[in-house]
C-alpha positions in Angstrom: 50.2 -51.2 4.5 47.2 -49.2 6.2 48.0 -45.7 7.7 47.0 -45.8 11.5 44.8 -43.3 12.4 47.9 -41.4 14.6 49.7 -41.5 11.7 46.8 -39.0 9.5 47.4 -35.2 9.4 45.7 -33.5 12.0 45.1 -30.3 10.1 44.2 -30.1 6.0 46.6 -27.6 4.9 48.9 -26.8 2.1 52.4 -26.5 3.1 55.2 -23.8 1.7 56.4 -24.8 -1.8 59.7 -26.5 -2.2 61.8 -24.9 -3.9 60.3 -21.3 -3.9 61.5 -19.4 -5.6 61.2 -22.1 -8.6 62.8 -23.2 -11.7 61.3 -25.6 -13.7 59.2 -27.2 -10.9 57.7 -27.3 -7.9 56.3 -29.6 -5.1 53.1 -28.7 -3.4 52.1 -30.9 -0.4 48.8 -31.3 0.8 48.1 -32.7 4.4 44.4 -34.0 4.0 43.1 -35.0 7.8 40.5 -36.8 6.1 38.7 -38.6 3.1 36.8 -35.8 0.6 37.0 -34.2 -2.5 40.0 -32.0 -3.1 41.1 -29.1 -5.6 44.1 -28.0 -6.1 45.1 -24.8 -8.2 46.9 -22.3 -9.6 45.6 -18.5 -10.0 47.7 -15.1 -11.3 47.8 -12.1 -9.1 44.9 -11.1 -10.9 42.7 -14.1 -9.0 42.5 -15.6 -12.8 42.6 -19.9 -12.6 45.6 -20.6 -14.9 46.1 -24.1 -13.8 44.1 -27.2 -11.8 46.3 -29.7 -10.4 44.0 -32.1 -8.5 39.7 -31.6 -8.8 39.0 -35.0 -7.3 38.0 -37.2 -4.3 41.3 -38.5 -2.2 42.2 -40.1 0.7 43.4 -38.6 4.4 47.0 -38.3 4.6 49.5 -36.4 2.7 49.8 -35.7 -0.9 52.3 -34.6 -3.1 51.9 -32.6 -6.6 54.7 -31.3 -8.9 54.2 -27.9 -10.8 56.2 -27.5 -13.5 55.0 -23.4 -14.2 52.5 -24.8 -17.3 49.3 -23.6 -17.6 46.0 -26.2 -18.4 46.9 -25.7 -22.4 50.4 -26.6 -21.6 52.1 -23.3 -22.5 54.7 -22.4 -19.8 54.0 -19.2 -17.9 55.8 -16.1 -17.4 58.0 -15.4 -14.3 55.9 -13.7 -11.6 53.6 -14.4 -8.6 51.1 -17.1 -8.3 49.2 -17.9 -6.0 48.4 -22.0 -4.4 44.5 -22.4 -3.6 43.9 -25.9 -1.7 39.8 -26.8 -1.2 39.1 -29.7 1.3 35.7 -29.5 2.6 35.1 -26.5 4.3 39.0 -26.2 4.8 40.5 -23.2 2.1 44.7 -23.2 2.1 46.7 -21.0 0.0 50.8 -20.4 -0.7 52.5 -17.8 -2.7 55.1 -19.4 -5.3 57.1 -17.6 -7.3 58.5 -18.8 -10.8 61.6 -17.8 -12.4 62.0 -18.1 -16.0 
């Protein structure tokens, strides 16, 4: 069926992590209040990229991504802090997550 515009997010934002702390996984959620290209990713505490989980045009509405603590090469990383970056437009959202190995 087609969304009704009452039904689309309001705000583009990245909600908290569930679960956070994690262990494998993750789910990030993305509220998109409209249409537009959209990255997702994951940076260390050092502000290094170590993962992209969306770099693509999608639709308003909301959008779920599991994280499952890999980097882009697939290797799993080590417990610590990372940080959530959400781009939409002219819209920047971040969350902390924090894996546990």
């Amino acid at each position: 069926g087609f969304a009704k515009e009452a039904d689309l997010p309001v705000a583009t934002l990245l909600s908290p992590p569930a679960p956070n702390p994690f262990n494998p996984q993750t789910m990030l959620q993305m509220a998109l209040a409209q249409d537009g290209m959209v990255e997702l990713a994951i940076y260390n505490l050092r502000g290094v990229r170590v993962r992209t989980l969306a770099s693509r045009a999608m639709t308003a509405g909301v959008h779920e991504v599991i994280w499952n603590g890999s980097s882009d090469d697939g290797q799993a990383l080590p417990s610590g802090v990372y940080i959530a970056r959400l781009v939409a437009g002219s819209i920047t959202s971040v969350q902390r997550l924090t894996l546990v190995r």
